[in-house]
N, C-alpha and C positions, 0 to 999 in steps of 0.2 A: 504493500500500500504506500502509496506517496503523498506527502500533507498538500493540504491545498492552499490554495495563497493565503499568505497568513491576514487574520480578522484586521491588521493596521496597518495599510500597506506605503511604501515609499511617495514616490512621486508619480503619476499616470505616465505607462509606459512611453508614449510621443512626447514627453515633457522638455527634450532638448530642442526641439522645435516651435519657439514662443508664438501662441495662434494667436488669428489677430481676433481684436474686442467683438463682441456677440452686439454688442449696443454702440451707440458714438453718443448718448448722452452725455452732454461736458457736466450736468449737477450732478454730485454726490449723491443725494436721494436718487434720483430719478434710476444711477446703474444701479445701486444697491436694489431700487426695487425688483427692475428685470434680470439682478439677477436670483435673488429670491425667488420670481416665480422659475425662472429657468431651473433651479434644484427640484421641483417636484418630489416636494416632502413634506411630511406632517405639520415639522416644524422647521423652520429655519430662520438663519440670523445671519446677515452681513454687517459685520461692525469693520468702522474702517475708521480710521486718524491722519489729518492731514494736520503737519506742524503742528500737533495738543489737539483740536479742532474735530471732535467723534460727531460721525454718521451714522446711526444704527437703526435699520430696517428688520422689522420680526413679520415673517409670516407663516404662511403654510396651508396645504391642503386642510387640514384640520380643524376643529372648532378652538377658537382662540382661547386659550389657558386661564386658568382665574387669575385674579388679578396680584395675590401673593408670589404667582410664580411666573411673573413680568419678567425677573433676570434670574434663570432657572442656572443649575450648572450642567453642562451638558461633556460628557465624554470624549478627551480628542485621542485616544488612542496612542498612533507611533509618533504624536505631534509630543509626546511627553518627553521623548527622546534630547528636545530643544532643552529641555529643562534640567536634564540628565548632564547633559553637555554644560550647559552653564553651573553647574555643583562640581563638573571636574575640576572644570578652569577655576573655579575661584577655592577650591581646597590647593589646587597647583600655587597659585598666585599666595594664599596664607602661609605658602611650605610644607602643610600637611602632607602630602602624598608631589610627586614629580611623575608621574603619567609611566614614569620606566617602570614604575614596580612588577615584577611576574604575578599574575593574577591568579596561579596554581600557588605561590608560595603565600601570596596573601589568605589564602581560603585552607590552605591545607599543612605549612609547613614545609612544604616538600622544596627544596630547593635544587635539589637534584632530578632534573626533569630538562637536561640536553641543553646546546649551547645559546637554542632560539627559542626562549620562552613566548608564549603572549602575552603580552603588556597590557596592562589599563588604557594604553593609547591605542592601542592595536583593537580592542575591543568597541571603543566610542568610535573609530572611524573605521568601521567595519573591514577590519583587515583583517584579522587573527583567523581567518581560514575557516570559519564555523558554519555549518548550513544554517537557513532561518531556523530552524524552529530542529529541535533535540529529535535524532532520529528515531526513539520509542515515542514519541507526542503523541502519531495518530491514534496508536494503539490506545494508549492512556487516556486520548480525547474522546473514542469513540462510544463509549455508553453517553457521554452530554455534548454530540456534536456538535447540536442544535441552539443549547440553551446555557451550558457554561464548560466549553471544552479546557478554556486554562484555569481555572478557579479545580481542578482534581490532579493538575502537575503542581507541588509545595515548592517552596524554596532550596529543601531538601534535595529536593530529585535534579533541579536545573545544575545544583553544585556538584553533584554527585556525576551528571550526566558528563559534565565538562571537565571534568580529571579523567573520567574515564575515556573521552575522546582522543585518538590520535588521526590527527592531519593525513590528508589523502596528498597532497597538492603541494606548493612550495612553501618555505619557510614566511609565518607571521611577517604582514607588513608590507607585500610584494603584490597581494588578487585583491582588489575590491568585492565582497559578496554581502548585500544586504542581509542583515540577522537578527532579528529580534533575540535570538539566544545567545547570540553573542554580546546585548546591551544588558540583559537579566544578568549574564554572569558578573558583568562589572558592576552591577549593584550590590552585588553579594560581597564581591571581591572590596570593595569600596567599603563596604560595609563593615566587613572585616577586617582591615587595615587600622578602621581608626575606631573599631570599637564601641561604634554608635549605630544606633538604628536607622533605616535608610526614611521611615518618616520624620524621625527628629534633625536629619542631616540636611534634608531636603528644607523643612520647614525654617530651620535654625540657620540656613546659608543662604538661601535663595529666597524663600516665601515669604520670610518676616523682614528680612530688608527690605526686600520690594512693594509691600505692604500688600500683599497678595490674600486676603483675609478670605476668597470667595473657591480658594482650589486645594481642594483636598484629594488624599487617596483611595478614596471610599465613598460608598454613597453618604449622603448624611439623615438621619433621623428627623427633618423638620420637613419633607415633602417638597425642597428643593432641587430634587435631581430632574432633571428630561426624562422623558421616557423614550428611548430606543422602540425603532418598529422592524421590521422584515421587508424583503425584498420588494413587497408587495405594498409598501408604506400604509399598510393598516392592521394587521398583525403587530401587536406590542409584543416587546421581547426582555426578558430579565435586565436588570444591570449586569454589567459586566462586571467580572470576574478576574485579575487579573493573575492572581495565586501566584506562583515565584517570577512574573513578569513583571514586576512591579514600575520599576525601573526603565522599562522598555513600551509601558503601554499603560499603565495602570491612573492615571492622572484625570479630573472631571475640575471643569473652571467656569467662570461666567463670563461672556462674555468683554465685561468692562475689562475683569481682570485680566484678562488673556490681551484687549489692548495697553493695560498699563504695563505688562512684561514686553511686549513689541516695541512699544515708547520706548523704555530703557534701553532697547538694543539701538534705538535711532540716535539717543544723547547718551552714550555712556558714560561720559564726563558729569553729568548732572548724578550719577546715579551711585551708591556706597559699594557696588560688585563695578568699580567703573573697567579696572584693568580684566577682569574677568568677562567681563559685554566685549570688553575690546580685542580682546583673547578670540573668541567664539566666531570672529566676524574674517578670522586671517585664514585665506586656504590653507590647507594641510595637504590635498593631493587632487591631482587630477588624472582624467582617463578617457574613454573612447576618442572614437575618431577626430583627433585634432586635438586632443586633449580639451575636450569644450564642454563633459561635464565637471564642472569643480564644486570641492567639497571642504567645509569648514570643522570644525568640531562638533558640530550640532547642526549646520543647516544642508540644504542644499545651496550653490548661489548659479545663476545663468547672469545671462549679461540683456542688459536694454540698451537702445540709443543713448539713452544718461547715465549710466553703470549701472552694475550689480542689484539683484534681488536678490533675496535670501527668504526661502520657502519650506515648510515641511508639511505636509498633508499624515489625515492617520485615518485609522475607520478600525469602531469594533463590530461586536455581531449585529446591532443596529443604529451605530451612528456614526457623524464623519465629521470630519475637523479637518479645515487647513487655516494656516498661520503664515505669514510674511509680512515681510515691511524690504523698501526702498532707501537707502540714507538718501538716494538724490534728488528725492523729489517731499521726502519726511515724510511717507507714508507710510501706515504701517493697516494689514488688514486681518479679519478676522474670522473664518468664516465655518459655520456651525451647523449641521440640520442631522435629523433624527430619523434617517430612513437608511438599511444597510447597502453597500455597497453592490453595483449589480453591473454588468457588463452594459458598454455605452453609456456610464454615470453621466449625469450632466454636471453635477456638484464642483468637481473639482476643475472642470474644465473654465467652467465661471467662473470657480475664484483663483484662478489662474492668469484667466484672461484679464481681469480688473484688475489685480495686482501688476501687471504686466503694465495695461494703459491708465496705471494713474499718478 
């Protein structure tokens, strides 16, 4: 059996080819509305920030929310990853941890494990040679395919799984291969190094400087979360699950918050993680043809007529998330809806294109 794409995926395959805008609205409203309806989902949200200055559009197929859950938190998946990446940079930046460490001796002791260990860096820029998703997964997903496939793989098994892995392919650092397994392990590994829990590390480095009060790891007990749907956007689906992914996918925010973490990557000098925003924003590597996909510590970045964008999209079993911001234009966008990923998405295409022309 072979897993199937995993629930929070990368960037949409055509993504090195910037398509051009679905709208030529030049107001702010006017594209966030069409793009709204172009997502065709229950619920959705295009928040967007031009120099401080938010836009935010809520619609959706669906009957509009009561009025307590105006700024719900909704699920972005592998968009967590951006957040993952900003807690590396700024424990690097405090001294804690330098990105060399082998992430086998951090979890395990073992320091004896060959000349080319995998690193914490090797792991955040998807280099350490791992497939997405831990070769027992399906197995182990397949009694909750449906309704919570990673919420029955612990913490336990992701660490266990990756000591026990050995490389088919070339030495860490050298193949680019998207991995959500390989971004779980370095939250363990991270985890382990300095001895703290990865929601206190997270919260205590990233969350509480940024004043991030609305993004938690979990659902919350006040009837603030979105509800995820199915393929079918009317079928509701559990909360997700993210059990030893935590690190790699496990993250629910509201929309404000998620542009006040964009904002900070647009001014990092304005912000207390400022060397760490600034950090996050520097290529690390590049690859295909012409080397024209490039990659940061946390983002994707393509290039526009004015420079650089920097994107991450995610999606669980019923929701989807993409995240970017421009420094050249002080943009920064945020885009959110609650129906599961399904071939031909319009979702991400939208806020690709917007982020692209704005």
């Amino acid at each position: 059996m072979t897993a199937p794409h995993p629930p929070w995926p990368g960037p949409p395959a055509d993504a090195g080819d910037p398509p051009r805008p679905a709208v030529a609205d030049p107001e702010p409203l006017g594209r966030l509305v069409a793009a709204v309806e172009a997502s065709d989902a229950p619920d959705a949200v295009f928040a967007l920030s031009r120099h401080g200055h938010r836009t935010v559009h809520r619609s959706g197929t669906a009957d509009p929310p009561p009025a307590e859950r105006e700024h719900p938190r909704y699920e972005i998946g592998s968009a967590t990853k951006t957040f993952t990446g900003l807690l590396l940079a700024q424990l690097i930046q405090r001294g804690a941890l330098t990105g060399g460490e082998s992430a086998a001796a951090c979890l395990h002791g073992d320091r004896r494990r060959g000349p080319h260990p995998v690193t914490l860096a090797h792991l955040i820029t998807h280099t350490a040679g791992l497939p997405a998703l831990p070769r027992d997964f399906p197995l182990r997903a397949l009694p909750a395919w449906g309704t919570n496939p990673y919420g029955g793989y612990p913490a336990e098994r992701v660490v266990d799984a990756f000591l026990r892995h050995r490389p088919r392919h070339r030495r860490p650092g050298t193949r680019w291969h998207y991995s959500n397994f390989g971004v779980a392990v370095l939250g363990h590994a991270v985890t382990a190094a300095t001895g703290t829990s990865w929601e206190d590390l997270l919260t205590g480095q990233v969350l509480g400087p940024l004043g991030l009060t609305g993004t938690t790891l979990r659902p919350g007990q006040d009837g603030g979360d979105a509800t995820g749907h199915a393929k079918d956007g009317r079928t509701p689906v559990p909360a997700f699950d993210a059990g030893g992914f935590q690190s790699a996918g496990a993250l629910r925010a509201t929309p404000h918050d998620l542009l006040t973490f964009l904002e900070a990557h647009l001014d990092p000098g304005g912000s207390p993680l400022a060397d760490a925003l600034a950090a996050v924003r520097t290529p690390v590597l590049r690859r295909g043809l012409g080397h024209r996909h490039v990659h940061t510590v946390a983002w994707f970045r393509h290039p526009t007529d004015g420079g650089p964008m920097y994107f991450h999209s995610g999606a669980t079993l019923g929701q989807q998330a993409f995240l970017g911001f421009r420094p050249d234009t002080g943009t920064a966008l945020a885009a959110l809806c609650t129906r599961r990923f399904r071939a031909r998405d319009p979702f991400i295409a939208a806020a690709y294109a917007l982020l692209y022309e704005s």
